[in-house]
C-alpha positions in Angstrom: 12.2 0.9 7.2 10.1 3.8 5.3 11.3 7.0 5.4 8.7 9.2 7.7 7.7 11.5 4.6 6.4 8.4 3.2 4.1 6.8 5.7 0.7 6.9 6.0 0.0 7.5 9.6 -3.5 9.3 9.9 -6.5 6.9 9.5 -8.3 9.2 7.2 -5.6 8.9 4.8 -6.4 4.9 4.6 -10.1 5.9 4.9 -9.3 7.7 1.5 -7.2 4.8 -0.1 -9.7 2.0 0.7 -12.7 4.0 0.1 -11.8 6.2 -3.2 -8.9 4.6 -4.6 -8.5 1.9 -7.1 -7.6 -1.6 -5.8 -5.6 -4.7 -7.4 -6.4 -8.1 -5.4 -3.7 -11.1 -5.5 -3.9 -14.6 -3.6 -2.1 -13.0 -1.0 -2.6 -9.2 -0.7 -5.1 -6.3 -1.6 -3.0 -2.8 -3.0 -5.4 0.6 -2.4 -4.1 3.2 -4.6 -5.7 6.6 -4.7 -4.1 9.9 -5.5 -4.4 13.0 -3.8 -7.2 15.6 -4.9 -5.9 18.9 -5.7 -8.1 20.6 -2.9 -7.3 20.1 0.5 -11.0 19.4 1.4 -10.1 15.8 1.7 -8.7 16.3 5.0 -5.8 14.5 3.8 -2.0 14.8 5.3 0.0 15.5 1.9 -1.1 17.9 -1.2 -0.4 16.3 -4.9 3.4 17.1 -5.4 4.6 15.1 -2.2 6.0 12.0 -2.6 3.6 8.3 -2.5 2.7 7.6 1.1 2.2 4.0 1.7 0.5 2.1 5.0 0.3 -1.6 5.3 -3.3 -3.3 7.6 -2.8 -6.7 8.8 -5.2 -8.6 10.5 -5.2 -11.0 13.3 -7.0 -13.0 10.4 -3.4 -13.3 9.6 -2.1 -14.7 11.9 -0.5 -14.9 15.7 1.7 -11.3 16.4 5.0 -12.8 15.6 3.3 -14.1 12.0 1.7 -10.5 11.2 5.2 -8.6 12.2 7.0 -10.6 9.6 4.4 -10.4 6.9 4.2 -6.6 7.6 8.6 -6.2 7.7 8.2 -8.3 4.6 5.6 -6.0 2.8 7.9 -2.9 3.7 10.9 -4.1 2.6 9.4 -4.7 -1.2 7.6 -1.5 -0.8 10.4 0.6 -0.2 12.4 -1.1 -3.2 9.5 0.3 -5.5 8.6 3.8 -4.2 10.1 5.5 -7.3 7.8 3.7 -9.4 5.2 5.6 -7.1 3.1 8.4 -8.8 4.2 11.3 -6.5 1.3 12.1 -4.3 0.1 8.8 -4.1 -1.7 7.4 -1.3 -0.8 3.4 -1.3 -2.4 0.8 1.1 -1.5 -2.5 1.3 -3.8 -5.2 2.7 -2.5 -8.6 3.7 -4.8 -11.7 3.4 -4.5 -14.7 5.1 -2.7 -16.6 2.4 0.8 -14.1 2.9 1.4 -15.8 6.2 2.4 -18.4 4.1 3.9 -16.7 1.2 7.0 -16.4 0.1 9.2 -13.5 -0.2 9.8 -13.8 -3.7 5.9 -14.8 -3.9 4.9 -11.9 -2.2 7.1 -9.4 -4.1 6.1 -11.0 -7.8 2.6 -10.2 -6.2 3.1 -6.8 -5.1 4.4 -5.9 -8.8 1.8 -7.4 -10.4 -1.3 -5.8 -8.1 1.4 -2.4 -9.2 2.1 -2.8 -12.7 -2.4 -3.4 -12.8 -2.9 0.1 -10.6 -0.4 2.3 -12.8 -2.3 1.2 -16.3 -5.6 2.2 -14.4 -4.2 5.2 -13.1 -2.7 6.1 -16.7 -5.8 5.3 -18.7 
């Protein structure tokens, strides 16, 4: 489970990510990243010294309900092993695609580091 201070909860704040932030695609998953503006004019929850925030959309495309709670417990379990590598102030969504109903969990997480390891040299250059 994430802790609360880093959730995204408010659908603005995945507005933001999607729309503004840069994005790495895999087979299995789309990662949003986006970090916070300095004003608050963005209407966004968090100001640029809080910690990441990250929120995970699953569609039905996914799958049944039982198939998209797994994907999603899956996705938040690697994503909470990797917040420190999180720029502070970071606003993180993570898409699933069809294909991670069928993923592994080592699959998904070599994945999710990948789609990380590509956001953080964009971020940094």
């Amino acid at each position: 489970m994430l802790p609360a201070a880093h959730r995204v909860r408010r659908a603005g704040d995945f507005r933001f990510a999607m729309r503004r932030g840069r994005r790495a695609a895999s087979t299995s998953m789309v990662v949003h990243l986006a970090l916070t503006p300095g004003g608050h004019d963005s209407g966004l929850d968090a100001d640029p010294g809080s910690p990441a925030r990250v929120g995970f959309v699953v569609s039905r495309a996914v799958g049944n309900a039982v198939t998209r709670n797994l994907v999603k417990r899956r996705l938040r379990h690697l994503v909470h092993d990797r917040l420190d590598a999180l720029p502070s102030g970071a606003v993180v969504v993570v898409r699933a695609l069809p294909p991670s109903a069928t993923a592994t969990y080592a699959g998904l997480g070599a994945e999710l580091d990948r789609a990380l390891t590509r956001l953080s040299a964009q971020v940094s250059s």
